[in-house]
C-alpha positions, 0 to 999 in steps of 0.5 A: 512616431517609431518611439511612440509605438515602441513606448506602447508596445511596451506598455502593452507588454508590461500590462500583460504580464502584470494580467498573467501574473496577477491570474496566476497569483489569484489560481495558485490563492484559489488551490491554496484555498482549496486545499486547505478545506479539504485538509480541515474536511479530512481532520474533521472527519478524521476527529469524528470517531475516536477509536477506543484503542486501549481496549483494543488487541490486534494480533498480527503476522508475518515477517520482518526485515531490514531495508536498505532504501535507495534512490533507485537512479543514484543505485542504477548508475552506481551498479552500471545498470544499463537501460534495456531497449525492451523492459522485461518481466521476470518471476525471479532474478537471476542476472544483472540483465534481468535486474535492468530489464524488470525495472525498466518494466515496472519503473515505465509505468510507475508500478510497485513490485517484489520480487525474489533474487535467485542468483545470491551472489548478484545480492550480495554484490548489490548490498556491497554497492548499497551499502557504500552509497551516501544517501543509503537509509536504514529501516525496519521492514516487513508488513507484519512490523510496519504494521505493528508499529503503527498500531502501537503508535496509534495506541493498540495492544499489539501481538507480533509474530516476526523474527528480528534481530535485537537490533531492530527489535529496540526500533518497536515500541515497548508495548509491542509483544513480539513472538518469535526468538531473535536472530543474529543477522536480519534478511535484507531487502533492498528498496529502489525507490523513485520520484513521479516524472524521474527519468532512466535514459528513455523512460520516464516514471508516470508517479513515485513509486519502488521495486523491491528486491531480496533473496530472502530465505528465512521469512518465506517459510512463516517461522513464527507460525506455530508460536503464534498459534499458541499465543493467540488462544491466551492474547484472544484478539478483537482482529487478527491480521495476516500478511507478508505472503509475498515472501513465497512468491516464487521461492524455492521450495521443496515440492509440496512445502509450500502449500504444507505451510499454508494449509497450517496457516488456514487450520488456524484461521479456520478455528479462530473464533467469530468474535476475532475478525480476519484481515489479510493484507495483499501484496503483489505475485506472480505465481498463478499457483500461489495465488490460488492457494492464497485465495484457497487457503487464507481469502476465504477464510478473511473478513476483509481485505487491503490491497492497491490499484494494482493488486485488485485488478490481479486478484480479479484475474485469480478469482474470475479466471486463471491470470495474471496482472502484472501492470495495471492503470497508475492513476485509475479512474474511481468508477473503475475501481469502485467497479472492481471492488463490487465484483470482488466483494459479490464473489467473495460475499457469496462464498458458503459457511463452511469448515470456517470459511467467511464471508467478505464484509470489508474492502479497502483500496488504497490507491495515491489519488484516493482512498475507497472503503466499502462495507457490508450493512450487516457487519459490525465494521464502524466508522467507515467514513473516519476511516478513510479519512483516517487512511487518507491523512495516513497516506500524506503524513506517512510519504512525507515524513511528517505528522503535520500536512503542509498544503505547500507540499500537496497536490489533489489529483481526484477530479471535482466529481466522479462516477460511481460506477461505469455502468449506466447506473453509475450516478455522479458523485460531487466533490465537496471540498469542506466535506470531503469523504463522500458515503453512499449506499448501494444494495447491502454494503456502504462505501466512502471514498476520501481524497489523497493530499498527495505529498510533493516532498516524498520521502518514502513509499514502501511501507505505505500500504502497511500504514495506512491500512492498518490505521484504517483498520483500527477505526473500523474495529 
């Protein structure tokens, strides 16, 4: 009797498992399925606009560096930094201790950051230990070049005002034309970068992301700045594109230096011609004062503007009242930032014609779950809805290392359907997996939104902003 019940318990035990197994296989059969339409969606609508890009010139600027890219733990242990009780923010670095505190602030919530070493001693004890880790990986930086590069790639003519050494000029294309006279010695920026769920003794990372460190001297100062002027009256290009601001971020100027340089750099974006848009890609900051002579001196002189989750709600502190955001949500919800890029957009919209001021027609957020692309009715901005597309792909092949999406590698984080707005005039958005960018219009602008196959298999993260804006731009133009 007891050998009887065992065989059926047994049974059932098998019968079980076989149930659990064989629903297991037919969910994992159900995402594999979906993921793969929405690959082919974002193909499809990818393949609708070809960009005529031959015709295309882009100028852009400023910056450009060496990086050295880390695994931040494998980093952290090697240069005996300790996890701190309280993570603490810090404008600039001064000390080991700092080093620890700042990344334990930014690595809890999975943030990118930026930020300027003051103590270059401690820089130069920290590229020493980089420089003797195994898995140590050398690349061209700076948004300016990424950005370049990309565009090249993609087939554009393409102006560069960046200084590099001749060593990291051979890693450009050859159709590149680059503005500026080699140096000897490239600045160094360092790379910690991280994986989604990586553990520091107590804290654990929320998404993959990277801190982003140097004690930079050069590139702050915008060097290039007044050759660059030069050449764009004879190049006469279809966009220009500035960005590598962040390098001023709390530098150490001589007073009124700073802004001395930026009000050049607006005199130029001042008479630059109608025909040429503006875009300016942001970055993350810290120094209140900076940022409001950004947004005085190159916002509101730019058609468009790129940026992450993180630093939109920052430029909403700026434009709305006198913060700073130094932390925001890693995973936003849609219809918050969709909310965020309204307001940011009727600001900017608003701002009056005059002494070459622009009114904002472009935004676009690119964020790891999705990309969101919106655009005034009235502009001549084209393709939107192939440009998310195009940003959306750009985001996986970029992180992954790879032209070619593996759905073995991806996940989807956007939900199957998401609010257009928190407000109550918000209207429910479907997810369409054979059609996955969703377009609408509201009042005189346009937006589309497009999914991210989020790549498993990181391989890198910094740089990713650079690329996938700046393929989107190239759609758009």
């Amino acid at each position: 009797m007891v050998s009887s019940k065992v065989k059926v318990l047994s049974l059932l035990s098998i019968i079980i498992a076989l149930i659990a197994f064989l629903y297991k296989k037919h969910t994992d059969d159900r995402l594999r399925q979906k993921l793969d339409h929405v690959l082919s969606g974002l193909l499809q609508a990818e393949k609708k606009a070809t960009p005529t890009v031959p015709q295309i010139k882009i100028a852009i600027g400023f910056g450009g560096c060496l990086d050295y890219v880390l695994d931040a733990l494998e980093f952290a242990k090697k240069f005996n930094l300790t996890a701190p009780d309280e993570p603490e923010h810090y404008d600039s670095v001064e000390s080991k201790e700092q080093l620890s505190k700042l990344f334990a602030y930014f690595f809890r919530y999975g943030a990118a950051a930026e930020r300027f070493v003051s103590n270059e001693t401690l820089f130069k004890e920290v590229i020493k230990e980089a420089e003797g880790m195994a898995r140590l990986r050398k690349a061209l930086g700076g948004n300016a070049p990424l950005m370049a590069r990309r565009l090249s790639l993609e087939g554009a003519n393409v102006l560069l005002a960046s200084r590099l050494s001749k060593e990291l000029l051979k890693t450009l294309p050859d159709t590149i034309k680059v503005i500026g006279n080699p140096i000897d010695v490239d600045d160094i920026h360092v790379i910690l970068e991280y994986d989604s769920g990586s553990q520091w003794e107590n804290f654990t990372a929320p998404r993959a992301n990277r801190l982003i460190i140097h004690s930079d001297n050069r590139n702050p100062h915008l060097e290039t700045l007044e050759q660059f002027e030069k050449e764009l009256e004879v190049f006469d290009p279809s966009l220009l594109v500035i960005g590598g601001l962040q390098m001023m971020d709390n530098f150490p100027f001589q007073e009124g230096e700073r802004y001395t340089r930026l009000q050049k750099l607006q005199n130029l974006l001042a008479k630059t011609k109608s025909s040429t848009k503006i875009h300016f890609e942001l970055a993350s900051f810290t120094d209140k004062s900076l940022i409001q002579d950004i947004i005085e001196t190159v916002v509101l002189y730019a058609d468009s503007l790129g940026m992450n989750e993180q630093e939109l709600p920052n430029l909403i502190s700026q434009l709305t009242g006198d913060n700073v955001t130094l932390i925001s949500d890693p995973y936003p919800r849609t219809a918050a930032v969709l909310d965020q890029m309204r307001t940011v957009y009727r600001y900017l919209m608003n701002t009056k014609e005059i002494n070459g001021h622009r009114r904002l027609t472009r935004l676009h957020i690119h964020t790891l779950a999705y990309q969101a692309i919106l655009t005034s009715k009235e502009s001549q901005w084209k393709n939107t809805m192939s440009a998310a597309a195009k940003a959306s792909l750009t985001a996986n092949r970029y992180v992954c290392g790879s032209d070619n999406i593996d759905t073995m590698k991806v996940r989807l984080i956007m939900d199957d359907s998401f609010s257009s707005s928190k407000s109550e005039f918000g209207k429910r958005i479907m997810f369409t997996e054979d059609k996955p960018v969703s377009c609408w219009e509201e009042e005189d602008y346009k937006i589309c939104v497009a999914p991210v196959l989020v790549c498993t298999a990181v391989l890198q993260t910094a740089g990713g902003g650079d690329n996938i804006s700046s393929a989107a731009l190239l759609y758009q133009i």
